[in-house]
N, C-alpha and C positions, 0 to 999 in steps of 0.2 A: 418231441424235444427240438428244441430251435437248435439248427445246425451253426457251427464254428462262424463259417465264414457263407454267405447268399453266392450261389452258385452265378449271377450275374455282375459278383464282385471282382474286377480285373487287375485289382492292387497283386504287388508281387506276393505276398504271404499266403494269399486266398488261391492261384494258381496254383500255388507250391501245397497248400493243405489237400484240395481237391485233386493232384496227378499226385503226388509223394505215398508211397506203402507205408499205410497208419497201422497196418499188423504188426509189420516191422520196428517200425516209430514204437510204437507200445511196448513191445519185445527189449527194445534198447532201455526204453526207459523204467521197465520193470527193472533190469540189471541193472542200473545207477540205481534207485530207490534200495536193491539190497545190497549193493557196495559201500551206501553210507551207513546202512545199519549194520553190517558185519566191520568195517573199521571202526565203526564207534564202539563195538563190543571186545573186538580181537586187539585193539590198540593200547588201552591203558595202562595195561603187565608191560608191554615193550618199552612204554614211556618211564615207566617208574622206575625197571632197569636198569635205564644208563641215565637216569637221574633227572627226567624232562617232567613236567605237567602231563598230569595224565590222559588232558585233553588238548596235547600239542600237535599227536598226527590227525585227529580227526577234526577240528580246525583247520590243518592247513592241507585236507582232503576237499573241504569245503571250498575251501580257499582255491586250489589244484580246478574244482568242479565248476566255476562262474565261467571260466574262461574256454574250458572244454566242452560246456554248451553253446558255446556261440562260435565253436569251430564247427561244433554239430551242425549246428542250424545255418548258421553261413553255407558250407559247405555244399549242405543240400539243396541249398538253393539253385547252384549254379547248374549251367547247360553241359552237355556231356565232351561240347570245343575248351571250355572252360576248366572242365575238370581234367582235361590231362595235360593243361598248359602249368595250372598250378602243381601239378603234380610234378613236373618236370623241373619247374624252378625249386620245388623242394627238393626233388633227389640231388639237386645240385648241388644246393645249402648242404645236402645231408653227407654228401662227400668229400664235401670241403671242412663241414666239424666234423670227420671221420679223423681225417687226415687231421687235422687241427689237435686232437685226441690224443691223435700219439705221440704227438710233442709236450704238450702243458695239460696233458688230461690227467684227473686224480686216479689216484690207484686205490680201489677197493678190494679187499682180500685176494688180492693177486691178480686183478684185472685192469685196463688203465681203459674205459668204458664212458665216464663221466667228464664234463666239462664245467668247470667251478663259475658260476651266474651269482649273481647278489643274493642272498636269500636260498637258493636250491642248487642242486647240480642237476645240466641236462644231458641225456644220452641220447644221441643224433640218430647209435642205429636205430631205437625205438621210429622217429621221423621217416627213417630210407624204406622200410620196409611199405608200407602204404605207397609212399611215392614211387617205389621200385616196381613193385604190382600194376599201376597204371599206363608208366611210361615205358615196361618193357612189353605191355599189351599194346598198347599203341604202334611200337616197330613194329611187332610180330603181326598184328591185320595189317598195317599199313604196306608190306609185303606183299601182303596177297591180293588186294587191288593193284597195286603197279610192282610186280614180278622184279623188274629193274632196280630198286631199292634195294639197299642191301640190310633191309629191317632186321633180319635173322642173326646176321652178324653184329650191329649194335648191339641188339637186346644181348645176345651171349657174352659178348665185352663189357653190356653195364654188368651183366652176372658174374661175370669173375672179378671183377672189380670191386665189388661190393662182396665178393666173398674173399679177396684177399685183404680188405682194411679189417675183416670181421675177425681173422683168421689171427691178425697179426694183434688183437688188441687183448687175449686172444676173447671170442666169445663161441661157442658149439653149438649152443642151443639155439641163436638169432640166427648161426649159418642154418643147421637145420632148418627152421622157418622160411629161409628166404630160400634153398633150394626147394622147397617142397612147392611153396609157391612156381618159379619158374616151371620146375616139374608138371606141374599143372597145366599151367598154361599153355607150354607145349604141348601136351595131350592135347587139350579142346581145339588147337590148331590144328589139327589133324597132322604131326607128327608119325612116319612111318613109327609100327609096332620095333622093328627091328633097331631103331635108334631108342625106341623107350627104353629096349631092352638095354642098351647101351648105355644109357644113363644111367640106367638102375644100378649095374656093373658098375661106374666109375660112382654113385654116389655111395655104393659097400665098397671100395676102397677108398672114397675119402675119410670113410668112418674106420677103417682097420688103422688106414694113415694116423689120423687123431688120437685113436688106441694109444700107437706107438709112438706118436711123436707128442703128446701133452701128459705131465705128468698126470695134471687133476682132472683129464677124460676116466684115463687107467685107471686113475684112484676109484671114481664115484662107477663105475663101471665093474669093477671088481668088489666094490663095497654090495651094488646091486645083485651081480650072481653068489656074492658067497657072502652073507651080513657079518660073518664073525673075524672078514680079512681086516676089518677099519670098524671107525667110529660112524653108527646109524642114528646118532642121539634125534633129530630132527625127525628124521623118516619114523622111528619107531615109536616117536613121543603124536605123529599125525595120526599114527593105527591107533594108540589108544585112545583118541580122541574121538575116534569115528568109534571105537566099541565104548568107550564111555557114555556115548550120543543115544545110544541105538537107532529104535524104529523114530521114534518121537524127540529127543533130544532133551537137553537137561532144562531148557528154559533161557531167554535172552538174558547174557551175563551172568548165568549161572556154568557155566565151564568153568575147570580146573585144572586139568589139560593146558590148557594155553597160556597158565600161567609161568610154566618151563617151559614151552613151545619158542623158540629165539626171531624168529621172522614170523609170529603169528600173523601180524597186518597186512604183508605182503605176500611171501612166495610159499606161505602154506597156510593162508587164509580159508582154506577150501576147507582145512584140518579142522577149522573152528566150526564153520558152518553144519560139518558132518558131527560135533558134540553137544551144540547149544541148540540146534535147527531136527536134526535127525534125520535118518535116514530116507523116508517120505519127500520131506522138504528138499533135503538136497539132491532126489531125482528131480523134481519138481523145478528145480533151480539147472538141472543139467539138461531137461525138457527144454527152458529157455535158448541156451546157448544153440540146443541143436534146431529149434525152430529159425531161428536169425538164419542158421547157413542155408537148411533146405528151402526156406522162402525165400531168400537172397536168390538163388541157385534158380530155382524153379521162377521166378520173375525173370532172371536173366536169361535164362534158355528160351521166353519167349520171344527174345528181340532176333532182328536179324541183322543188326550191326557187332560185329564180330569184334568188334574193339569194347564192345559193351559186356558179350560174352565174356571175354579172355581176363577185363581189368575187373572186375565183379566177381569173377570164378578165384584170381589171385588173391582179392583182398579177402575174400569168406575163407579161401583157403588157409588164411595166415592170422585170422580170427579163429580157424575150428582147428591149426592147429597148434596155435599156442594156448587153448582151451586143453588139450586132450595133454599137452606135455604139463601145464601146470598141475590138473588132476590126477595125471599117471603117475609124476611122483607123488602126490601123498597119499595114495592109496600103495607104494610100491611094486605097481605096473611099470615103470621106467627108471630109470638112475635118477636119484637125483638133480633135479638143474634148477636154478633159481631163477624164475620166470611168473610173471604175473599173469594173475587171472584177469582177463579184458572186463574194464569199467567196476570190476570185485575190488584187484587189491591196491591198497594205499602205495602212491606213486606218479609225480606230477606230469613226469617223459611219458609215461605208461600213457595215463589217462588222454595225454594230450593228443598222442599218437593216434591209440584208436579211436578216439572221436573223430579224427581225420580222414581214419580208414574206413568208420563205416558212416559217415557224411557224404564221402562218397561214393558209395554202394548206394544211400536212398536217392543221393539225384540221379546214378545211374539207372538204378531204377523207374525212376518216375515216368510218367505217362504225360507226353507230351499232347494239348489241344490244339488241335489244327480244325481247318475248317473241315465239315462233315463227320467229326466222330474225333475219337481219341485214339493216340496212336505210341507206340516207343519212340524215347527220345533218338535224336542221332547228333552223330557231328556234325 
């Protein structure tokens, strides 16, 4: 078979095919190829609804998809100085429409999250969280080559920073993400145990905090340990869909389930997959997600640039774990939280995001050629 690009070919796309992780590449690209087939299946009931064309979200899925490949493939392209320069001017952008947010942001069921664009509304935290992962890895190695920087301190001030616009808009679920992230990346820095420990401590009391100080935490957290204190119409309409599914599933667009399911397209699109797909498939589909982190993971732990570690380790961190909170709810493993499955469900911020975030993971990854052999990229 004639290869893509002649290995003696030195245009930019042929370097970037020959160093870029093509497991990886495929892995992504298998998950968009069933993101457009589960929104084109799980969309139509939500369109008819509230009274749109049946093939309004999955056209403008399509639409959402042109542009989030070409932040893909951009992205990847670039050199690992590159990738955390943009990344920085993003976290900035992303703080500034934080902040912008809570002034003339829309308010969706009780959330003021969204910024009103021609044609769509965007949500910036979706942007902060890839840019946050890169350029709080950045201080945190850049530290530990010159001790004298006060890297340690940045990175924790962009973190509460970024956790108090989240906090205030309000959002739980992005805080959770973006702590778990830094959580991380502190570990791989080699972090004393005894401050992990520490963390761990103050991030169960920011969750007791949330408990008690937001109503709709209490609610959907109360709804979770005891189903009969509140309304579970959503969560209990995902279980029957996944036993209506079984081992094999009902057949594409044959579900029924999802035609009372109220956010099938999006934050319980998983619901679908597990009725129409089955059981089989959607391990098969959760096989996916977890190759992406431990191939990500396991590329990264070969380098020995620790900025490559730490901003690699964040952003799969914040890929596997807004995979495991979309899923935990609808199986009923977590409360509740309206959170999209990366590159599955319909949603323009979503999609754009993690193409961002993991654009950056394959150029971090890639294998830089130098003379006498191939080697990891660096700054």
């Amino acid at each position: 078979m004639t290869p893509l690009f002649s290995r003696t070919d030195n245009s930019v796309l042929s370097r970037w095919w020959w160093t870029v992780d093509r497991g990886l590449l495929a892995a992504v690209g298998a998950l968009i190829v069933a993101g457009i087939f589960l929104v084109a299946t799980a969309s139509p009931p939500v369109a008819e609804r509230v009274g749109l064309s049946p093939y309004h979200f999955i056209i403008r899925h399509l639409m959402f998809l042109g542009p989030a490949l070409m932040i893909l493939l951009g992205v990847s392209l670039l050199p690992p100085r590159w990738v955390w320069r943009l990344a920085s001017l993003g976290l900035v952008a992303s703080i500034f429409a934080m902040v912008l947010v809570l002034f003339v942001g829309t308010e969706i069921k009780g959330a003021q999250r969204w910024l009103p664009m021609p044609g769509f509304s965007l949500q910036p935290s979706e942007f902060m969280k890839p840019a946050f992962a890169v350029t709080a890895a950045w201080f945190l190695a850049f530290q530990k080559e010159s001790p004298r920087f006060p890297g340690n301190k940045i990175a924790v001030g962009l973190f509460a920073l970024v956790l108090g616009l989240l906090v205030l808009q309000p959002d739980f679920g992005m805080s959770v993400v973006t702590s778990a992230i830094f959580g991380v990346q502190l570990f791989l820095a080699g972090l004393p145990w005894i401050a992990v420990g520490g963390l761990v401590l103050l991030a169960a009391l920011g969750g007791v905090g949330a408990y008690f100080g937001f109503a709709h935490v209490r609610s959907r957290v109360d709804r979770f340990l005891d189903p009969e204190s509140g309304d579970n119409y959503q969560v209990d309409k995902a279980i029957d869909a996944f036993q209506n599914g079984g081992a094999f599933g009902t057949g594409p667009g044959q579900g029924s389930v999802k035609l009372s399911l109220p956010d099938a397209h999006a934050d319980f699109i998983f619901a679908v997959a597990g009725e129409e797909m089955g059981l089989i498939a959607v391990m098969a589909l959760t096989g996916l997600f977890a190759f992406i982190v431990l191939r990500g993971f396991s590329r990264a732990m070969d380098s020995s640039d620790l900025f490559i570690v730490l901003a690699v380790g964040g952003l799969l961190t914040m890929f596997g774990t807004q995979t495991l909170i979309h899923m935990g709810s609808s199986v009923h493993l977590l409360p509740a939280k309206g959170m999209t499955l990366p590159f599955i469900s319909y949603g323009g911020s979503s999609l754009w995001a993690v193409s961002f975030g993991m654009g950056m993971v394959l150029a971090l990854t890639r294998r830089q050629i130098r003379r006498g052999g191939i080697t990891r990229g660096r700054r």
